[in-house]
mmCIF file of the C-alpha atoms, coordinates in Angstrom:
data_MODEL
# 
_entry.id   MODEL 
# 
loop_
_atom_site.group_PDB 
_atom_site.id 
_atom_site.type_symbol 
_atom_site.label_atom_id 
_atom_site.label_alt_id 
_atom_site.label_comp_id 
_atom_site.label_asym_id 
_atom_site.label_entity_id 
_atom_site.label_seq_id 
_atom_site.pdbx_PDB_ins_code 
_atom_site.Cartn_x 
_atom_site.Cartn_y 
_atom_site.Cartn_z 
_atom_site.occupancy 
_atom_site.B_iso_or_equiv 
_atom_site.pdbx_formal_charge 
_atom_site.auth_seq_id 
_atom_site.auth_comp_id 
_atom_site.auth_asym_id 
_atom_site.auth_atom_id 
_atom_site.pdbx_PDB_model_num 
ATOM 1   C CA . UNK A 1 1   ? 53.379 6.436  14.205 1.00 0.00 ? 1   UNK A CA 1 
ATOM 2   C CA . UNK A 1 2   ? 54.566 5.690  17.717 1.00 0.00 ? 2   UNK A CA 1 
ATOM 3   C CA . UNK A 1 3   ? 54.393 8.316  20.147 1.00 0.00 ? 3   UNK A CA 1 
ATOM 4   C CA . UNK A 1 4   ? 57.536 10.125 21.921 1.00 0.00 ? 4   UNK A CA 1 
ATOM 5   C CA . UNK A 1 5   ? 57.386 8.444  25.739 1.00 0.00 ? 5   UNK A CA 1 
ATOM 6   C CA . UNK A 1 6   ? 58.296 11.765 27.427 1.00 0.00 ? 6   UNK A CA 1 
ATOM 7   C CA . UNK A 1 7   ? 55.380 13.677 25.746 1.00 0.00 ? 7   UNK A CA 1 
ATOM 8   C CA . UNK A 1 8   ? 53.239 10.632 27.142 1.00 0.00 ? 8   UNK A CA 1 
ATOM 9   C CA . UNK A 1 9   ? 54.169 10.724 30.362 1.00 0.00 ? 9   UNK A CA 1 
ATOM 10  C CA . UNK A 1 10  ? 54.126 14.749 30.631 1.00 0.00 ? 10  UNK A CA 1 
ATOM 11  C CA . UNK A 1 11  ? 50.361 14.672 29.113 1.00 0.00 ? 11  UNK A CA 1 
ATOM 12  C CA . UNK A 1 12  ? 49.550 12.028 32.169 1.00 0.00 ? 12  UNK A CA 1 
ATOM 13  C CA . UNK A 1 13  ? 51.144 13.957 34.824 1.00 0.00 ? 13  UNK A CA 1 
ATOM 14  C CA . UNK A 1 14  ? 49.392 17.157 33.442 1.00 0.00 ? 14  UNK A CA 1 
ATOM 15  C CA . UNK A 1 15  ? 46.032 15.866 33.411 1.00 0.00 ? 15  UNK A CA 1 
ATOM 16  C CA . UNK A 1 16  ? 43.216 15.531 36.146 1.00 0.00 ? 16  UNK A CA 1 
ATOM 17  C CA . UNK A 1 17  ? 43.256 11.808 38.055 1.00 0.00 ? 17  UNK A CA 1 
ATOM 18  C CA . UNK A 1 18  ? 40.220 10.916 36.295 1.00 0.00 ? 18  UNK A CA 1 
ATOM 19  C CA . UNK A 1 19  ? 41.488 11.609 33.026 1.00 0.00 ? 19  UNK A CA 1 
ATOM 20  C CA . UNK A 1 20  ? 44.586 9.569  33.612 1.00 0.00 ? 20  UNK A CA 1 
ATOM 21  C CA . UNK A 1 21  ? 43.905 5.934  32.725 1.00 0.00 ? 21  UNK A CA 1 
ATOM 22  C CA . UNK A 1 22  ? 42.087 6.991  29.614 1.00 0.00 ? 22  UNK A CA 1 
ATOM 23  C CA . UNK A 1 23  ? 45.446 8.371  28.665 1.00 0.00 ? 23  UNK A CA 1 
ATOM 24  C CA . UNK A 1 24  ? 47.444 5.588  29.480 1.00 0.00 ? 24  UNK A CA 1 
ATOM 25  C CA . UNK A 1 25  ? 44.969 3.280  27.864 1.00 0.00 ? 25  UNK A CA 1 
ATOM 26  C CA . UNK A 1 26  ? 45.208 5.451  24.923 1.00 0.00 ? 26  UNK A CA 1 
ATOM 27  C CA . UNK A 1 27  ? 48.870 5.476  25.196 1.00 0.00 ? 27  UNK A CA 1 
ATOM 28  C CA . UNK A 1 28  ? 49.198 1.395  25.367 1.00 0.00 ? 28  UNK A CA 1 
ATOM 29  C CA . UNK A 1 29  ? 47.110 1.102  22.437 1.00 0.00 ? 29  UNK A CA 1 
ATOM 30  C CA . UNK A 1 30  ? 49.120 3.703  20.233 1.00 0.00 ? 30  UNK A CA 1 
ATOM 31  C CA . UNK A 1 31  ? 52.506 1.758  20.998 1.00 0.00 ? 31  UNK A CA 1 
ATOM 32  C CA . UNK A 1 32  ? 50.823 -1.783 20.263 1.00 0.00 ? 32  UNK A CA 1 
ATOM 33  C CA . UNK A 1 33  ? 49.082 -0.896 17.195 1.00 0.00 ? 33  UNK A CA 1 
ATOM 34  C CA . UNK A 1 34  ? 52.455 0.755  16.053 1.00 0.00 ? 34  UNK A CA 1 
ATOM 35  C CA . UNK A 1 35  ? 54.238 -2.758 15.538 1.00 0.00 ? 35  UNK A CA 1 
ATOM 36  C CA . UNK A 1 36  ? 56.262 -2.364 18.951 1.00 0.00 ? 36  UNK A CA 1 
ATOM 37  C CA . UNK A 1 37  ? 56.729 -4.306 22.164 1.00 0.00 ? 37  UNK A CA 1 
ATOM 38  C CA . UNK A 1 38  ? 55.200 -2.784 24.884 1.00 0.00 ? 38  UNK A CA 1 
ATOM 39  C CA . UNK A 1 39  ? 58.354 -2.744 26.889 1.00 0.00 ? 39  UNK A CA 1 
ATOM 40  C CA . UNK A 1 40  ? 61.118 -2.206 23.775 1.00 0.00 ? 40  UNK A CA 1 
ATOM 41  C CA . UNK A 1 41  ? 58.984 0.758  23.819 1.00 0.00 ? 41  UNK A CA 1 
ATOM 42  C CA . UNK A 1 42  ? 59.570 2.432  26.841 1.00 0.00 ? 42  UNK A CA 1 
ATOM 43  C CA . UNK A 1 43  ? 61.979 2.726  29.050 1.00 0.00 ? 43  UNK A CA 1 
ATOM 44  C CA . UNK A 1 44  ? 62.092 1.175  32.119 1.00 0.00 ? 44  UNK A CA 1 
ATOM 45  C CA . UNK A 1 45  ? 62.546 4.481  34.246 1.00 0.00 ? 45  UNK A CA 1 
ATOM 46  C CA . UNK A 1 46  ? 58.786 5.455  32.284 1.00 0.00 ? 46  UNK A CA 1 
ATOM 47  C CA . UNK A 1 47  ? 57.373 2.238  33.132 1.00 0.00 ? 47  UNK A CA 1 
ATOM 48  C CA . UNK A 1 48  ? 58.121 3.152  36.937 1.00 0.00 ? 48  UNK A CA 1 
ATOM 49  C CA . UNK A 1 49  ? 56.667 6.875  36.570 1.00 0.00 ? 49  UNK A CA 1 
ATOM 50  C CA . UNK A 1 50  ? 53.849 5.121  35.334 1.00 0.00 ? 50  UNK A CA 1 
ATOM 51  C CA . UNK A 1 51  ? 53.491 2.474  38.566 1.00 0.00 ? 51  UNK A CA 1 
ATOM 52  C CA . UNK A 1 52  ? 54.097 5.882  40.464 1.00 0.00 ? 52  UNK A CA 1 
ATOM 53  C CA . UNK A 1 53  ? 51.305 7.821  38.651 1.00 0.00 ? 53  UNK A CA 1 
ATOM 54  C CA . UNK A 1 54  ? 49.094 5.120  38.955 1.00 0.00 ? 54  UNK A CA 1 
ATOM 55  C CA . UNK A 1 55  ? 49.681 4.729  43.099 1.00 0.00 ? 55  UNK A CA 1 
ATOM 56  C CA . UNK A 1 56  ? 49.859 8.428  43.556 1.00 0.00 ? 56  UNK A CA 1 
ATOM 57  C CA . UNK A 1 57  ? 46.770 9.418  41.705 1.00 0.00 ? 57  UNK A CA 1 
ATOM 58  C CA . UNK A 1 58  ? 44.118 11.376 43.629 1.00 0.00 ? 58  UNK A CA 1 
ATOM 59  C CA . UNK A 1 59  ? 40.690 9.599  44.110 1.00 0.00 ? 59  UNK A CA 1 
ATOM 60  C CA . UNK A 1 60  ? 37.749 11.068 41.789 1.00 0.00 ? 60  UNK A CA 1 
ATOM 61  C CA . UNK A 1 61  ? 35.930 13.792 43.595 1.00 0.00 ? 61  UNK A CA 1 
ATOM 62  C CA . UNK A 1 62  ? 32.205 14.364 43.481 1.00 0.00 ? 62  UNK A CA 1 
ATOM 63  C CA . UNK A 1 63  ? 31.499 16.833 40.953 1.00 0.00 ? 63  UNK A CA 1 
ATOM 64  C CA . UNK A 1 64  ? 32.030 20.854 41.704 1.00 0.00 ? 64  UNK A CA 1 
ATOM 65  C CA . UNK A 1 65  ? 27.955 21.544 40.877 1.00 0.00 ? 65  UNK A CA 1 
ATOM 66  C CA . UNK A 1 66  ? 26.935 18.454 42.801 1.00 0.00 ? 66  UNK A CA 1 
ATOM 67  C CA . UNK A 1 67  ? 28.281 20.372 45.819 1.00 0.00 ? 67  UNK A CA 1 
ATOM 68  C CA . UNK A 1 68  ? 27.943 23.626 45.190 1.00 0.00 ? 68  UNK A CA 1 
ATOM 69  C CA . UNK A 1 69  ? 24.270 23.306 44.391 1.00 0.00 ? 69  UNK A CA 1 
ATOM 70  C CA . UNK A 1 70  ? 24.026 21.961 48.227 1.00 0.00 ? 70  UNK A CA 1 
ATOM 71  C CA . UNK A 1 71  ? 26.048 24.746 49.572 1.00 0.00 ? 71  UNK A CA 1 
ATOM 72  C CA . UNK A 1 72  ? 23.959 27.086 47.996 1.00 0.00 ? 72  UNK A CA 1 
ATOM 73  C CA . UNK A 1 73  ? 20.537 25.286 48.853 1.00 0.00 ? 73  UNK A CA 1 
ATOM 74  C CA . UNK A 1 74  ? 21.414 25.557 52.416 1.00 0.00 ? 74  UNK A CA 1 
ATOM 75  C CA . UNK A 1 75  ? 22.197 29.137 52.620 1.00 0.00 ? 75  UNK A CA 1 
ATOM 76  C CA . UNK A 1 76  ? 19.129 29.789 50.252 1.00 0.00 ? 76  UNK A CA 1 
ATOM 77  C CA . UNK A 1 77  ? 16.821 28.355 52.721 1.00 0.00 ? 77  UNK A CA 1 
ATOM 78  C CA . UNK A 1 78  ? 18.937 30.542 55.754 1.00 0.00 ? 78  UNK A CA 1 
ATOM 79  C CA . UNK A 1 79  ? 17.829 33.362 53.485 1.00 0.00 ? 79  UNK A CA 1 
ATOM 80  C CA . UNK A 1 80  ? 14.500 32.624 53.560 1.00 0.00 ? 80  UNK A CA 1 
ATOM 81  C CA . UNK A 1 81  ? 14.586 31.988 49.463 1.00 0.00 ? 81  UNK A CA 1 
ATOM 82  C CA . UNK A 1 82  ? 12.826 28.657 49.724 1.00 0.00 ? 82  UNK A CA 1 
ATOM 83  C CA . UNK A 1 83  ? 12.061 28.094 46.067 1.00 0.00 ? 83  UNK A CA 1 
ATOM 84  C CA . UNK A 1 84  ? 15.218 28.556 45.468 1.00 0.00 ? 84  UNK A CA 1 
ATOM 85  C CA . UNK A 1 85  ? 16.567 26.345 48.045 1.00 0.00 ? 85  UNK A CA 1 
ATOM 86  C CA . UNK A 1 86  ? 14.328 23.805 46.347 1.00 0.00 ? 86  UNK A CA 1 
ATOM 87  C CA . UNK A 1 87  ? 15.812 23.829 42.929 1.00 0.00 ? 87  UNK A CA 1 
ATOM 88  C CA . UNK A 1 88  ? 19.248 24.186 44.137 1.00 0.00 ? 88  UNK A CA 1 
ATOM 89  C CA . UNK A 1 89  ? 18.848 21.175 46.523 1.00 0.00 ? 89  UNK A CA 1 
ATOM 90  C CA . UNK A 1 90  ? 17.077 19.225 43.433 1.00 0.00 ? 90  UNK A CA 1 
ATOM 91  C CA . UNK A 1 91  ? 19.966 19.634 41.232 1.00 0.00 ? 91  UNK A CA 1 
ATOM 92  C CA . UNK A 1 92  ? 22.785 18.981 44.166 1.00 0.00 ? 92  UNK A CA 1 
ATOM 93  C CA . UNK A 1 93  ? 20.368 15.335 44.492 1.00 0.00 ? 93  UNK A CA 1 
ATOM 94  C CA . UNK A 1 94  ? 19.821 15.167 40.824 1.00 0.00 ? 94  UNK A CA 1 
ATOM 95  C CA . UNK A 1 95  ? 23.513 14.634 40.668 1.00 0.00 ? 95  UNK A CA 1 
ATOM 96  C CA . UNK A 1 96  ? 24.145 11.836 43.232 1.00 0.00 ? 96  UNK A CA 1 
ATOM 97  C CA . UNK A 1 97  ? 27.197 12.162 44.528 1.00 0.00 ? 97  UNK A CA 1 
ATOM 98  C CA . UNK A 1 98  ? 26.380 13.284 47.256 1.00 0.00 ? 98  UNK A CA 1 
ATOM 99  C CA . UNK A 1 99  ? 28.023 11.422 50.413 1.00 0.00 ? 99  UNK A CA 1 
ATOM 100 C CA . UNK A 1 100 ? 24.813 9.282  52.919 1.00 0.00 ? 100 UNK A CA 1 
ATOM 101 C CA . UNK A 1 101 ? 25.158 12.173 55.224 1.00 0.00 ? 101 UNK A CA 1 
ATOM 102 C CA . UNK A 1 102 ? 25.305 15.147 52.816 1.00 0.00 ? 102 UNK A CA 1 
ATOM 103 C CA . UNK A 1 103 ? 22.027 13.486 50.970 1.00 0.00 ? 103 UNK A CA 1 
ATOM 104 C CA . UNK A 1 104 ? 20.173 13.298 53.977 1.00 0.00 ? 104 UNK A CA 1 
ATOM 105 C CA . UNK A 1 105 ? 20.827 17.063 55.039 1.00 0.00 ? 105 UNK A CA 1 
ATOM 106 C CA . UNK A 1 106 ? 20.120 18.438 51.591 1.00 0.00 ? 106 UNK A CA 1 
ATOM 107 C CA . UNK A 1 107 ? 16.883 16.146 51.622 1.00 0.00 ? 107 UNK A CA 1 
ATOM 108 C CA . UNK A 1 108 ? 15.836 17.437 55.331 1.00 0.00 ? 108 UNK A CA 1 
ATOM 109 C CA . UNK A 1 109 ? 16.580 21.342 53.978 1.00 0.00 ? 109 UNK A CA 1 
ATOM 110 C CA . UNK A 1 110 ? 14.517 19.882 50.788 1.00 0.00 ? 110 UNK A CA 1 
ATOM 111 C CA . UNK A 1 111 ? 12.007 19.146 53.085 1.00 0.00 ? 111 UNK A CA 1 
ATOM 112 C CA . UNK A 1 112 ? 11.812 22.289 55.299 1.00 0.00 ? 112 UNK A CA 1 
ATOM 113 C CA . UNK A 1 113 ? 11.631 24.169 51.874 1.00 0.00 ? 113 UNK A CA 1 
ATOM 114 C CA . UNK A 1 114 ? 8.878  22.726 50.541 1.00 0.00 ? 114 UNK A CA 1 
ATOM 115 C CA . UNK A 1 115 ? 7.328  22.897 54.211 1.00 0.00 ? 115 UNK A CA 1 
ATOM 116 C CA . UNK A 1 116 ? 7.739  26.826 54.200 1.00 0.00 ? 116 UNK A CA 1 
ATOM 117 C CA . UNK A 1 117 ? 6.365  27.300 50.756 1.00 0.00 ? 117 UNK A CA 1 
ATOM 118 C CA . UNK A 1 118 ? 2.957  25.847 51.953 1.00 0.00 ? 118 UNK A CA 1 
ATOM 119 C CA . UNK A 1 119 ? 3.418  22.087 50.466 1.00 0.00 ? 119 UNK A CA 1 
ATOM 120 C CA . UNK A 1 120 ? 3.481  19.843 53.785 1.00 0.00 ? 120 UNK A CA 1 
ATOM 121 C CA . UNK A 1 121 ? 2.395  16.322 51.384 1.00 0.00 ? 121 UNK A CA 1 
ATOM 122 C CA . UNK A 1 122 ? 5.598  17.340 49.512 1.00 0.00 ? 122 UNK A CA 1 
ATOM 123 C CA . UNK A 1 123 ? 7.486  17.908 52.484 1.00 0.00 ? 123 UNK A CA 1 
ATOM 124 C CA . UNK A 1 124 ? 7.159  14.913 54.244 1.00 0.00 ? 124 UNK A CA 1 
ATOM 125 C CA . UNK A 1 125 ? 8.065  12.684 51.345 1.00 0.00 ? 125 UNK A CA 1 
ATOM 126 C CA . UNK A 1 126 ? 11.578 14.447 51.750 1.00 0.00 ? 126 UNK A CA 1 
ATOM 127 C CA . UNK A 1 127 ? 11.976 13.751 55.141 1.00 0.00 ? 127 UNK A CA 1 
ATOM 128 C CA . UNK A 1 128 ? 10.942 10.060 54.456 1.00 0.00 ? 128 UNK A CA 1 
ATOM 129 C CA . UNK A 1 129 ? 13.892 9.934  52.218 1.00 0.00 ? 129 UNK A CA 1 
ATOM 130 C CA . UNK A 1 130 ? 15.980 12.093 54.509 1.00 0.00 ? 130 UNK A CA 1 
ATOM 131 C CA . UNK A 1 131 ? 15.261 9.267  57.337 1.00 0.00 ? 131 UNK A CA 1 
ATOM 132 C CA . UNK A 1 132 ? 16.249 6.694  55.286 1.00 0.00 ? 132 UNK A CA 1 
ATOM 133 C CA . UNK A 1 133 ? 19.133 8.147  54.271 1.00 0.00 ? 133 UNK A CA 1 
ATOM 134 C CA . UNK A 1 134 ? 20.111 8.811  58.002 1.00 0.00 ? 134 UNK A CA 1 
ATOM 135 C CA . UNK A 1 135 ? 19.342 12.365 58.678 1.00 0.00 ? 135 UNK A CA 1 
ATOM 136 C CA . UNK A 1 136 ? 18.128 13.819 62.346 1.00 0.00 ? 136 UNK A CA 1 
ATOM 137 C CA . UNK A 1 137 ? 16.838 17.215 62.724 1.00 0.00 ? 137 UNK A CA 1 
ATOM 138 C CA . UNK A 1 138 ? 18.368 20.122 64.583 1.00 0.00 ? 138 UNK A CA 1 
ATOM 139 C CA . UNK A 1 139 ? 15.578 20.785 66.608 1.00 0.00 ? 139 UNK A CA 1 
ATOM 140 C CA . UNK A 1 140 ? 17.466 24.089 67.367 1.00 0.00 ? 140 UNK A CA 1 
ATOM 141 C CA . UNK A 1 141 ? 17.953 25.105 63.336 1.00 0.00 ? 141 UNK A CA 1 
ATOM 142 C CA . UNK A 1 142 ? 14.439 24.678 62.102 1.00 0.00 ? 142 UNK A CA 1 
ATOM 143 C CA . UNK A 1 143 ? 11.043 26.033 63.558 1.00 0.00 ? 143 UNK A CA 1 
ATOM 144 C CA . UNK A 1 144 ? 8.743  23.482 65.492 1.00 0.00 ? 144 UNK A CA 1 
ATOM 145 C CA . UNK A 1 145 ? 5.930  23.038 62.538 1.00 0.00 ? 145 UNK A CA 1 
ATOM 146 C CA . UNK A 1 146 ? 9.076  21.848 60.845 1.00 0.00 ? 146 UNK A CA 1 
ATOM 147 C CA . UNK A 1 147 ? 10.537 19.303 63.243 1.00 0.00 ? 147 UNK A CA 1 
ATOM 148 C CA . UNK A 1 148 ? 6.815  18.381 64.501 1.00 0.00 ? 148 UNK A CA 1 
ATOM 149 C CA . UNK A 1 149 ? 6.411  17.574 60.189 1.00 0.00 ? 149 UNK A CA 1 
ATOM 150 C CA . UNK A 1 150 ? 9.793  15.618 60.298 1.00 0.00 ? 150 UNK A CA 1 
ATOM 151 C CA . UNK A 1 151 ? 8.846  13.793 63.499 1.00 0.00 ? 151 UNK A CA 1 
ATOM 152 C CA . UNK A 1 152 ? 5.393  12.992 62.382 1.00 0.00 ? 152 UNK A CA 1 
ATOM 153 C CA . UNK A 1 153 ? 5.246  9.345  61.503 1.00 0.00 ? 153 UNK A CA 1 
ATOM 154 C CA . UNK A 1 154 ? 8.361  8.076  63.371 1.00 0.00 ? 154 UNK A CA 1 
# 
């Protein structure tokens, strides 16, 4: 059964970035395992909305959660709703896509979490990882037993 090219090239268009080279895999291999040439196929004006598609596409995004869990995080620690902040941040790391800089920040408010909710061991092996991943601490967002734990083996 070979498929109808505009229907293709419609259910490309209409689909998210990252779904678009399964489709056009899926596509190629429909119209080779129907008997045709590739190119008899399709028309030449299809081929080019397919070079365009291809140069056009957005890049892949991190995940929605991934960042919304770090949004969150943050303002649950402005709250003062550290545990919270703690799972939220967990998840948003749990899903690593988060960019060098975003990672370090959501490990530092990690960090300052755990600090607040009486677990300084804990706390300090986030802002190891929050170092290493770049971060530096507002000395002007966080309260001094915080930055004085961030600080404390540099």
């Amino acid at each position: 059964m070979r498929p109808e090219p505009e229907l293709c090239v419609k259910s490309i268009r209409d689909s998210a970035p990252y779904t678009k080279l399964l489709l056009i895999t899926l596509i190629c291999f429909m119209f080779f395992s129907s008997g045709c040439a590739f190119l008899e196929a399709i028309p030449a004006t299809l081929i080019g909305g397919y070079v365009y598609l291809c140069a056009t596409a957005e890049p892949i995004q991190p995940t929605a959660p991934s960042h919304k869990y770090y949004k969150e995080g943050i303002e649950s620690y402005k709250q003062f709703k550290y545990e919270k902040a703690k799972k939220l941040l967990d998840k948003a790391l749990d899903k690593q896509r988060l960019n060098r800089h975003r990672k370090g920040k959501a490990l530092t408010y990690k960090g300052a979490s755990e600090h607040m909710m009486g677990k300084p061991n804990e706390a300090k092996k986030s802002f190891k990882k929050a170092k290493n991943a770049g971060a530096r601490i507002d000395k002007n967002e966080f309260k001094p037993a915080i930055v004085e734990c961030f600080e404390d083996d540099e």
